[in-house]
N, C-alpha and C positions, 0 to 999 in steps of 0.2 A: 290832813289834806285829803279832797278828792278826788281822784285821777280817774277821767274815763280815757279807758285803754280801747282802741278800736284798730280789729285786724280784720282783714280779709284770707280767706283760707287758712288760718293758722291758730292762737291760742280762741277758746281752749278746745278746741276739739283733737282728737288721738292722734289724726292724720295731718295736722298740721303743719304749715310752715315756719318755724322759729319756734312752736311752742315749748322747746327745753329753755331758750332763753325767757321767754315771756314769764314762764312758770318760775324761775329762778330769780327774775326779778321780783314778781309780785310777790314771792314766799322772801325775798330778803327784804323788801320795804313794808314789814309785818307792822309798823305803826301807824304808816295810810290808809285807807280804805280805798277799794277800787268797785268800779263799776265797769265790768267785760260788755262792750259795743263786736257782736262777731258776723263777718259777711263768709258762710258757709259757700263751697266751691263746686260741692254734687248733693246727688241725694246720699250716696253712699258714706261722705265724711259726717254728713250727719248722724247717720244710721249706726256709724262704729261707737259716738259717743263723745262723751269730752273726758281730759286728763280728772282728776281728785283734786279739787280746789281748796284752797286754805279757807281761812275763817275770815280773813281780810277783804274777799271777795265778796260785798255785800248782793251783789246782783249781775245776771247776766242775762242781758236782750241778744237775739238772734234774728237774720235774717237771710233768704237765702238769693245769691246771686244768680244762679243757676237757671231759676226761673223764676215767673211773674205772673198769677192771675192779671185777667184784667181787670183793672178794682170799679169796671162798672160806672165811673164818673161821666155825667153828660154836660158837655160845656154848655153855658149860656153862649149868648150872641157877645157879650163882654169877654169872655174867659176864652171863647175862641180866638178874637180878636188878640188879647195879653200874648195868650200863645204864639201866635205868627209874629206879632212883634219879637219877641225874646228870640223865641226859634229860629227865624228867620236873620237875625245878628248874630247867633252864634255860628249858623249856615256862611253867612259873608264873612266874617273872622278866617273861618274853618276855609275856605275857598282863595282866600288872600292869605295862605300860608301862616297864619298865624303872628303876625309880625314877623315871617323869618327872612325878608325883604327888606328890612328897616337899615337904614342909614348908621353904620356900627360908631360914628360919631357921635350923632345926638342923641340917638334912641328914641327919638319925639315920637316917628312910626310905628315903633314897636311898644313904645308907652299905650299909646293912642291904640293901638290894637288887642293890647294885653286889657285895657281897663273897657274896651267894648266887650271881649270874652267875659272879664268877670260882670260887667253887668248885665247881660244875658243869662251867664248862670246862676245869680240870685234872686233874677227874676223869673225864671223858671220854677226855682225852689220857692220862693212867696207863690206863685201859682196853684204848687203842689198843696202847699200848704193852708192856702184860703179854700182851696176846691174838694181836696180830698185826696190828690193822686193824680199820677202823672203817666201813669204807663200808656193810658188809651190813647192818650192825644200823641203819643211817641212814635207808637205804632201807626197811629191816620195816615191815610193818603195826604193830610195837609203839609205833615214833615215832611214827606218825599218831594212833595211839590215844593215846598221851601228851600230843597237841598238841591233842588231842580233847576230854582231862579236863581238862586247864588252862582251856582255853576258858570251859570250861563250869559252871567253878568258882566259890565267893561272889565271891572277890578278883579276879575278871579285868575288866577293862576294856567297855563296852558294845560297841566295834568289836569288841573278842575273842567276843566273846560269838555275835556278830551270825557268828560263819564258817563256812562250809558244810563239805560235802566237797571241792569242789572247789580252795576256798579252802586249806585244812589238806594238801591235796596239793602245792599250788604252796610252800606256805609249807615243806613239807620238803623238797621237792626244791632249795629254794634251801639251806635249812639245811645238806644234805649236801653242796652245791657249796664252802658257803663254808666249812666246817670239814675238807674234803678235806686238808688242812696239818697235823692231827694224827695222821694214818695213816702220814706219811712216815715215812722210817728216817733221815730225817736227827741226832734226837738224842739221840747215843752221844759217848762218849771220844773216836770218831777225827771227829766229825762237829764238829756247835757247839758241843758240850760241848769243842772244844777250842781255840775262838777266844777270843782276851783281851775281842772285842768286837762283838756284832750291830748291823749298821745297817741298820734297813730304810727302803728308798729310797719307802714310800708305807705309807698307812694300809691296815685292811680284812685281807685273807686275809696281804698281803703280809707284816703283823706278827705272825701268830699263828705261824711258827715262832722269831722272835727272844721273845716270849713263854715259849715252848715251854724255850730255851734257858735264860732267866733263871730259870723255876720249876724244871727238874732242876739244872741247873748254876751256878746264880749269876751267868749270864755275861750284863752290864751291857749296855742293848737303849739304841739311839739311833735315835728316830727322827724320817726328815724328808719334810715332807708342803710339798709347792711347789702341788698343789692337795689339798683336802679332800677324804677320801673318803667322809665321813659326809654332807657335802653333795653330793654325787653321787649318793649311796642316797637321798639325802631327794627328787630331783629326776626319780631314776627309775622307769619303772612306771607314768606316770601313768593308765593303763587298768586296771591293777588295782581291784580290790574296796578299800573300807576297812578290810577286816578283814587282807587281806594287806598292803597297804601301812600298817598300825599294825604289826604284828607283826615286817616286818621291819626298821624303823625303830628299833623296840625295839632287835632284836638288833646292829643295827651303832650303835646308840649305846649300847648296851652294851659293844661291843667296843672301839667307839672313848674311852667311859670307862677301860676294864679297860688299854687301852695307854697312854694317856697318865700312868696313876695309876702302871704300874710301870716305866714309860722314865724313863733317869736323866736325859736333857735330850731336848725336841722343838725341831727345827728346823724354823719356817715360814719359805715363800721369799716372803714379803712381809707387809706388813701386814694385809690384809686377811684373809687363811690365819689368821693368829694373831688377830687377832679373832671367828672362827669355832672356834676351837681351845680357847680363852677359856671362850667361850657353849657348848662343850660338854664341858668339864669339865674343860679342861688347867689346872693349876696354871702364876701365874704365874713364877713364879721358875725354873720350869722349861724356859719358853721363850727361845732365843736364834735371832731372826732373820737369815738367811743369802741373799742373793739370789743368783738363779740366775746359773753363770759362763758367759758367751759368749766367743766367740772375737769379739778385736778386729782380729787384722791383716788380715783378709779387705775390710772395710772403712775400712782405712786409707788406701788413695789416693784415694776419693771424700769420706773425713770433712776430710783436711787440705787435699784440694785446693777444697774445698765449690765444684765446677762442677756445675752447672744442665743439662742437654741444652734444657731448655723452660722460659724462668720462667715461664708463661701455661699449663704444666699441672700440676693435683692428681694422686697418685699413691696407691692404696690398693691392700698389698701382705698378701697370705694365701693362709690354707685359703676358699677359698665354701662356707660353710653357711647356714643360716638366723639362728644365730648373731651371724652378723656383720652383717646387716642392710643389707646392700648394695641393698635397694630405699629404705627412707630416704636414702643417700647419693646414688643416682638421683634422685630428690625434690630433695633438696638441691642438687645440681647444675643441675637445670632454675632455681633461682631464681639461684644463680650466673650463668649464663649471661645473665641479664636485665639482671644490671648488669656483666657482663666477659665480653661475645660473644666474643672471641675465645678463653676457655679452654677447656682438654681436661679430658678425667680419661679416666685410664689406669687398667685395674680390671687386677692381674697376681697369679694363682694358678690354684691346680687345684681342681677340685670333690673336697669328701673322702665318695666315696662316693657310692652311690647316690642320696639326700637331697640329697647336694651337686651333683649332675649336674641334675639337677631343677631344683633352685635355682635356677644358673648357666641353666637354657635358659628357665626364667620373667624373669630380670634380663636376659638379652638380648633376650626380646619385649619389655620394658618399656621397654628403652631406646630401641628403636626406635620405641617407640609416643609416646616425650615428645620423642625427636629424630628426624622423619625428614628422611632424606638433603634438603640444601638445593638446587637449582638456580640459585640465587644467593645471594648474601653471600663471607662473607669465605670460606668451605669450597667447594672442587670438587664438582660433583654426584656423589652417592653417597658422601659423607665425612661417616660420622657422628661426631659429636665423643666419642660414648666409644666405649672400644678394650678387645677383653679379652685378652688377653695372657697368654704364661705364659714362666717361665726357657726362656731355652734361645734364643727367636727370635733374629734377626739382630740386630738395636738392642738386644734385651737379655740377653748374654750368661749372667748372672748375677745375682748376689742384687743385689748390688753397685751393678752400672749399674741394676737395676728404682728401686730409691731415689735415682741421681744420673739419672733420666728426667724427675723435675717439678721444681716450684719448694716445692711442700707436700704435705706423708703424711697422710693422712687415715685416723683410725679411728674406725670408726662403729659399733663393735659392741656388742649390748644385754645381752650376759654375756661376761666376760672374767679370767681370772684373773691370772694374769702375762704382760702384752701384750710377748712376746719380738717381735714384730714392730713394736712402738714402738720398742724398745733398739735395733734394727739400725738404725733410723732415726735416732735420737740418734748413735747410731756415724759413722754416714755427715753430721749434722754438716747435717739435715734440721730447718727448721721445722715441726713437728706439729699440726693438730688432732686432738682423743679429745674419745669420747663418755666422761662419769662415771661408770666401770663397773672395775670388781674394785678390782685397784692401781694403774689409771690415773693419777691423782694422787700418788702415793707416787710411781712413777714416774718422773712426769714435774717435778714438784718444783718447778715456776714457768719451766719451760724453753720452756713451750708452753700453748695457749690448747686448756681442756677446758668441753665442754659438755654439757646434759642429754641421757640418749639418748633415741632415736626424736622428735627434732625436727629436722626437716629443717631450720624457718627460721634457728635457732639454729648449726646447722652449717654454712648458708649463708654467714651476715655472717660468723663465724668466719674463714670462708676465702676472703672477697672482701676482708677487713680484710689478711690477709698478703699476700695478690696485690696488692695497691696499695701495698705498703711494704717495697721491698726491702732497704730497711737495718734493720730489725725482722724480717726475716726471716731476715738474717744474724747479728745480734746471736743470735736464739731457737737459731739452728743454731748458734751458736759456746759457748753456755749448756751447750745437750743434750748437746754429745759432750762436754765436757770433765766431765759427770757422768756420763754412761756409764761414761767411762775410768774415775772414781774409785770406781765402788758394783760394777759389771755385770762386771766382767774375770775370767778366768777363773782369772788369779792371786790373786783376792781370796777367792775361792771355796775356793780350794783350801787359800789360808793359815790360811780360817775354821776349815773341819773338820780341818784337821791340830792349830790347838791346840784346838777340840773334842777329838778323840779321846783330846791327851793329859787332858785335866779331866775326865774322864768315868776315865778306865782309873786316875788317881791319885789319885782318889778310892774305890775300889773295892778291897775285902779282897780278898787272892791268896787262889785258889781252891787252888794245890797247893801240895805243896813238896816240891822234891826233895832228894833224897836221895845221899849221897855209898856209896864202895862198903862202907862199914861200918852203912850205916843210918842216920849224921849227916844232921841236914837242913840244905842249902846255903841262908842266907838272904839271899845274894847271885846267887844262879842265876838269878833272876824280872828278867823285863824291867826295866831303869833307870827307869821313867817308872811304874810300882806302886808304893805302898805298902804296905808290910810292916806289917802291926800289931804290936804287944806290945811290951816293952821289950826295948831292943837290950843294958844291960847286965845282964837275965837270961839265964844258959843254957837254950836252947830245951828242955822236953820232950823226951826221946826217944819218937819215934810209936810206940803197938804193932804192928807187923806184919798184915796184916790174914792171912795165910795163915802161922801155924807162926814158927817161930824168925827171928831177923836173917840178913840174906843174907850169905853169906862174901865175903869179900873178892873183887876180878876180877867181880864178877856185876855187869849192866849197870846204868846208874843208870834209876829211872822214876819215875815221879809218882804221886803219893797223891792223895786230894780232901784237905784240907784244910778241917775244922769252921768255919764264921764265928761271930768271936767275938762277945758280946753286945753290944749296941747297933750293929752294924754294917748291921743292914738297916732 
C-alpha cells in the first residue's frame, strides 16, 4: 500500500511536531511505502534538517508555509471573473458565520452553508490549478474588495459588519497564508493522485492537500488530530478586533467541518480530542480513537525496578510555560511543607521560548520569596528546598532518572491536551498527582489521585496524602505502568493504524485499472487489501482507449482512472 502522509510543522523535519510519532509509525509499517507531503513552519525548521528516514520512505515533497513568492500569474478577463465568483462565496460563508446560525433541528442552514464553503474551496483549487497559482490573486485588492461586500451585505453577521479596513486586511492576509496548499503542484498522476491513501497527521492547512487529493482523485483522506486545531484557532489572537476573530473562526470551522465531512475515519488521540471533534461536526461513527505510541524501554529499568532516589521529594517534569502553572504548584508546596518539612520538589525542564524564559525567572523569584534559604532546621544555610533542574545534570542523566529522582509527579497544569509527561511517569511505575485538565483522567484511569486546577490547597493534601503512604504509593505506581504498557506502547499504536489503513483502503472503489498488453484490464493487479466492485462472473467492459486505437501488443502496461460506480461515494 501507498500512504501519502502529510504534515504541517512536524515529520520529518528535527523540529517537528509529532515527528517521534510519525517516525515510529512509518519505521513500524516497514511493508508500506510512504510518500512524506511536509508544510515547513520557518526558515529555520528547514535549515535544522529532517530526522534519518527508513527505506520505506520512497520520496519527500516539501513546501514552505511561511512564505510565498508571488508565482507571477496574470489572470485573463475569465480567471478573474472564476476568482471573484469562488472568492467572493467563500467571503459570504465566512461573513454568515459559517452556518453557526443554523436551526440545530434540521441543519438544512448549516448544510446549505457547509456545501457553499466546500464549493468555493474547490473552485478555487481548479482555479489554482488550470492557471498556475493562486497566491497573487489572494493577495489583490479584488479579495479585500470581496471581503469588503460580504461584510457589508443584508446576510452577514453584526461582528462582520462591524470591520474596518484594517480588520479586512488581516483577515486576507491570514486567508492567503492558510489556503497557500492549493497552489502546490502536488496534485498530479505522479503526486497524491497516486497514493492508495492520504493521512494527514493534524487538522487546519495540513489537510487541505489530502482534501485536494480526494476531490481530483478519489483518493481516501484519514485524518488524525492528537490535538485540535479548530480549538487552537479558537484560542488564538486574542488581541484581535471581533470582527477578525468572528471571521476567522468561521473559516477554520468551516474547514474543520469540510474535513471531517469527507475524511473516511478521524482519529483522535484521546478522549477529550474527540469530544471537541464531536461538538464540531465530526460524525460519530467516523471516529476511532488511537492514543499516542511512546517508547517504553527507555523507561524500563526505573518502571520494574520502581527505586525512589528521595521518597520525601515531589518531582514535576516539563516544557515551563505559563501553561503549566507552576506558580500554583509553588503555592502548593509551601502548604506541603507545613505539614512535611522535610520535603523537596524538584521543578526539571527548559523554558519553551521566550514566554518561557520569563516564566521560569518569575517562578524562581517566587520561590525564593516563599522559601528563603534556612539558617537552621533540617536544610544547610542557603538550601532552598526547591531545585530547578534540567536533563543532562549530574544526578539527572536523563528522562529517566528525572522521574526515579522523587517519590511523587506532580502535574499542575491549567490546559493540557495529551499529558505525554504523565505516560513517562506511569512508565516509570511513578505515583501521580494531576490537575483535571484535557485527558488527564482518561489517562490516568484511577492509577493516581486527580484534582481541580489552580488550587493549590487541593494539590497540597493530594500530595502530603502520598508522602505518608508508601505502600499506596506503590500499589498507585504498580497500577499506572502496567496501564501505560497496555494503552500507550508504541506497538499498539502502530497495530491501530495498520488495521486502519487496511478498513479505510477495503472499503474504497479502485481508482484505476490496469491493463494487460492487449488492452485487457487485470482485475487482480490492484493491491490485495482493495476492493474490486462489479461482478466477478461478468466479463469486464473493454475501456475505450482514451488516445486512438488499442495498444499493440509489447507496449508497456499503464493505468487508466477508472469511473466510480454508483453508490460508491
Amino acid at each position: 500500500m501507498r500512504i501519502g502522509l502529510i504534515a504541517e510543522g512536524g515529520y520529518p523535519y528535527v523540529s517537528g511536531d509529532a515527528r517521534l510519532w510519525c517516525d515510529r509509525l512509518v519505521r513500524g509499517l516497514d511493508r508500506h511505502e510512504f510518500d512524506i507531503y511536509a508544510l515547513s513552519r520557518s526558515e529555520r525548521q528547514e535549515d535544522e534538517g529532517w530526522v534519518p528516514l527508513p527505506a520505506q520512505v520512497s520520496r519527500v515533497r516539501t513546501a514552505p508555509m511561511w512564505s510565498a513568492d508571488d508565482d507571477g500569474v496574470v489572470y485573463g478577463r475569465r480567471a478573474r471573473r472564476r476568482f471573484a465568483e469562488h472568492y467572493g462565496e467563500l467571503a459570504d460563508v465566512l461573513c454568515a458565520g459559517g452556518g453557526s446560525g443554523a436551526d440545530e433541528a434540521s441543519g438544512e442552514a448549516s448544510a446549505t452553508e457547509a456545501d457553499r464553503f466546500g464549493s468555493a474551496l474547490y473552485g478555487l483549487a481548479e482555479l489554482a490549478r488550470d492557471e498556475g497559482g493562486l497566491v497573487g490573486a489572494l493577495r489583490s485588492e479584488a479579495a479585500v474588495r470581496a471581503l469588503e461586500h460580504a461584510c457589508r451585505s443584508r446576510g452577514a453577521l453584526r461582528t462582520a459588519r462591524e470591520a474596518r479596513v484594517p480588520d479586512l486586511l488581516a483577515v486576507a492576509a491570514h486567508l492567503e497564508r492558510a489556503l497557500r496548499p492549493l497552489s502546490l503542484d502536488w496534485y498530479e498522476d505522479d503526486g497524491l493522485g497516486a497514493v492508495d491513501l492520504c493521512h494527514a497527521t493534524s487538522g487546519g492547512s495540513a489537510a487541505l492537500p489530502g482534501l485536494l487529493a480526494h476531490h481530483f482523485y478519489g483518493v481516501p483522506l484519514l485524518l488524525t488530530e492528537y490535538g485540535v486545531r479548530l480549538r487552537t484557532h479558537y484560542l488564538a489572537a486574542p488581541d484581535s478586533s471581533s470582527a477578525v476573530r468572528s471571521l476567522l473562526a468561521a473559516f477554520h470551522g468551516a474547514l474543520a467541518a469540510e474535513t471531517y465531512a469527507r475524511a473516511a475515519l478521524v482519529t483522535p488521540g484521546n478522549g477529550h480530542a474527540r469530544r471537541w471533534q464531536e461538538r464540531c461536526g465530526a460524525d460519530r461513527a467516523k471516529l476511532r480513537t488511537v492514543y499516542p505510541g511512546m517508547d517504553a524501554d527507555r523507561f524500563a529499568e526505573v518502571g520494574e525496578s520502581a527505586a525512589c532516589a528521595d521518597p520525601d521529594s515531589l518531582v514535576w517534569v516539563g516544557r515551563v510555560e505559563p501553561a503549566k502553572d507552576l506558580v500554583s504548584l509553588l503555592h502548593a508546596f509551601a502548604e506541603v511543607r507545613k505539614e512535611e518539612p522535610k520535603t523537596r520538589l524538584r521543578i526539571v525542564g527548559t523554558p519553551a521560548g521566550p514566554e518561557g524564559a520569563a516564566y521560569l525567572g518569575h517562578c524562581r523569584a517566587l520561590a525564593a520569596q516563599l522559601f528563603p534559604d534556612e539558617a537552621e532546621g533540617p536544610h544547610r544555610v542557603g538550601d532552598n528546598p526547591v531545585s530547578f533542574e534540567e536533563i543532562g545534570a549530574p544526578d539527572i542523566p536523563n528522562l529517566a532518572a528525572a522521574y526515579a529522582s522523587g517519590a511523587v509527579t506532580v502535574l499542575s497544569s491549567v490546559v493540557e491536551g495529551f499529558p505525554i509527561g504523565l505516560v513517562e511517569a506511569m512508565f516509570c511505575g511513578r505515583a501521580t498527582v494531576s490537575t483535571d485538565v484535557g485527558a488527564v483522567v482518561e489517562v490516568i484511569g484511577g492509577t493516581g489521585l486527580v484534582v481541580p486546577p489552580r488550587n493549590p490547597r487541593a494539590l497540597a493534601e493530594a500530595c502530603v496524602a502520598l508522602l505518608r503512604d508508601p505502600e499506596r504509593r506503590e500499589r498507585l505506581g504498580a497500577a499506572a505502568r502496567a496501564r501505560a504498557l497496555e494503552l500507550f506502547t508504541v506497538e499498539q499504536n502502530v497495530a491501530a493504524f495498520h488495521g486502519i489503513y487496511l478498513e479505510v483502503v477495503s472499503r474504497t472503489p479502485v481508482r484505476r485499472v490496469i491493463l494487460d498488453d492487449t488492452g485487457e484490464p487485470l482485475p487482480f493487479a490492484v493491491p490485495a487489501e482493495a476492493h474490486v466492485p462489479g461482478r466477478w462472473t461478468e466479463r469486464p467492459a473493454r475501456p475505450t482507449p482514451r488516445n486512438g486505437p488499442p495498444r499493440p501488443p509489447g507496449t508497456p502496461v499503464r493505468a487508466t482512472a477508472m469511473p466510480t460506480p454508483e453508490g460508491a461515494r
